[in-house]
Steps between C-alpha positions, in 0.01 A plus 500: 500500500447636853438262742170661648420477078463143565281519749195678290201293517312474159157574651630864632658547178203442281313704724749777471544478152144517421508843740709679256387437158346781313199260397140563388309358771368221256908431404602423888186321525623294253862457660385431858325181325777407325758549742266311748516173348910521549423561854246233608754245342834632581393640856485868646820418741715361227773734426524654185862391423455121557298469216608346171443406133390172601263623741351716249496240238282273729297775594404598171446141398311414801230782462123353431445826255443588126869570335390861456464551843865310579673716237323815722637330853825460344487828334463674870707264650768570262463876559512474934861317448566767262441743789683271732822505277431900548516479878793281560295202592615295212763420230307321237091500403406160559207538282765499179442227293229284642306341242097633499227271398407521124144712445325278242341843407215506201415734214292759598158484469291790504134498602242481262214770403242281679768464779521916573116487428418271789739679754347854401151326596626333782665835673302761708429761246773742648784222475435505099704763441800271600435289330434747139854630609663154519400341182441874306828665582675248668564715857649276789319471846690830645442647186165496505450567898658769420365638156318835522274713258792747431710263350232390235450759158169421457440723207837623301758151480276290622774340762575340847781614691698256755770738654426399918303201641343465853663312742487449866196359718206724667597832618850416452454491092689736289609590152830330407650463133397233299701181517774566239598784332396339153083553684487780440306528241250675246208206358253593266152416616191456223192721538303174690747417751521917604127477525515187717759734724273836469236296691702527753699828534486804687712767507856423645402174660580170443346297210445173749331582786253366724283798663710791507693585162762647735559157655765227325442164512810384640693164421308252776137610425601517128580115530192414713302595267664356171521214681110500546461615140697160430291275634173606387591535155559132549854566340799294614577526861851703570449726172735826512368836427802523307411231266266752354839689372528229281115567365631811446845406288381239292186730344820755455643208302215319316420846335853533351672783744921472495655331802670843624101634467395221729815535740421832596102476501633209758777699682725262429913610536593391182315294178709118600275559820169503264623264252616223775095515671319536152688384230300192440214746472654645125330376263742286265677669214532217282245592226581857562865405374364254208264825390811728497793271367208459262457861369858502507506230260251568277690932446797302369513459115679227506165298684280673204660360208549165653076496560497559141726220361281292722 
């Protein structure tokens, strides 16, 4: 290592390795916060190559914050001494190894009919349509922001397609793809939730709009208003729009449609993905079994003349 290498202060380096990532803006948003916490503790003049395993491990276990957020400040962290490895600032990651906090993370539980009911009354009638999309076809924030009345057959298949998704803030917004290649996706919409959309749709603009159908809602106004939409639907404070996803998945599953159906309806990469969130959704198999081992049984002549002798 170069001696000027040593020399690299980890507050220039963060802000130069933010610089060059090819992020959505919503992405580096995401980074910066991370990567911030590392610098408040460890110091913007501290150089890069004096830190250690140990530091990291008392970082990590020192941070006042939910262990999904740790494993995402770890998860950056990791990746900026990755980068530093890259640049001849350091030998080893010092992030390798450290022991995360355990997420005591519960089943998934999806909100109820009453639930959807009270937020679709609570939000200004031009926000509904977020919400239809959320718990009707299961569309992400982006994804709907950025949903417009040419990707919906309204009259042939019947279908939502999620191929892009707005992201970006104001006048800076854009189209960008949607967040793995496994989104893209074709979902096949009833007849009430495309009328619930065809309330709102114009030709080639966006589905959720405020005033002008040629207008996205981008991510912060998007969350303002959810957020709003929360709280006077009296529902629990800190809800997700992306809990309504899981509205979404478990009607998929309560009316009987295969795991790989409700993977790609979801855009999930792969079925272990759906299985892992909503497995304890299935409804059990044990009488199914009983009813089938039984009908095995009972073809078998064997089990016939034995029900005679008896």
């Amino acid at each position: 290592m170069a001696p000027q290498a040593a020399q690299v202060r980890l507050g220039d380096y963060v802000e130069a390795h933010l610089a060059r990532q090819p992020w959505r803006v919503s992405t580096g948003r995401l980074a910066a916060n991370a990567l911030g916490h590392a610098v408040r503790v460890f110091g913007t003049e501290r150089p890069v190559s004096s830190i250690r395993k140990a530091d990291v491990q008392a970082f990590v276990s020192g941070l006042d914050l939910a262990p999904s957020t740790v494993g995402t400040v770890h998860q950056h962290l990791g990746a900026l001494f990755a980068a530093a490895i890259d640049d001849g600032l350091l030998v080893v990651n010092p992030t390798k190894g450290v022991r995360l906090p355990r997420a005591d993370v519960g089943a998934v539980v999806p909100p109820t009919a009453e639930a959807v009911e009270a937020l679709l009354e609570a939000a200004p009638p031009w926000f509904r349509t977020a919400i239809w999309l959320g718990a009707y076809a299961g569309l992400r924030q982006g994804e709907v922001s950025g949903l417009t009345e040419d990707r919906v057959d309204w009259l042939k298949d019947l279908t939502v397609r999620v191929d892009r998704q707005w992201i970006g803030l104001g006048a800076a917004g854009r189209f960008g793809p949607p967040k793995t290649a496994s989104s893209i996706r074709t979902i096949p919409a009833c007849p009430d939730l495309l009328a619930e959309l065809g309330r709102m749709a114009t030709p080639s603009g966006f589905l959720l709009h405020e005033a002008d159908p040629s207008t996205a809602v981008h991510y912060n106004r998007f969350n303002y208003v959810w957020r709003q939409t929360v709280e006077r639907a009296g529902a629990e404070p800190g809800l997700r729009f992306h809990t309504l996803r899981h509205r979404f998945a478990s009607a998929l599953i309560s009316e009987g449609c295969s795991i790989v159906a409700v993977q790609r309806a979801m855009g999930h990469a792969d079925a272990a993905t759906t299985l892992r969130i909503y497995g304890h959704l299935m409804p059990s198999d044990e009488d199914r079994i009983r009813r089938a081992i039984q009908r095995s049984m009972s073809a078998t002549p064997w089990v016939d003349a034995r029900a005679a002798e008896d």
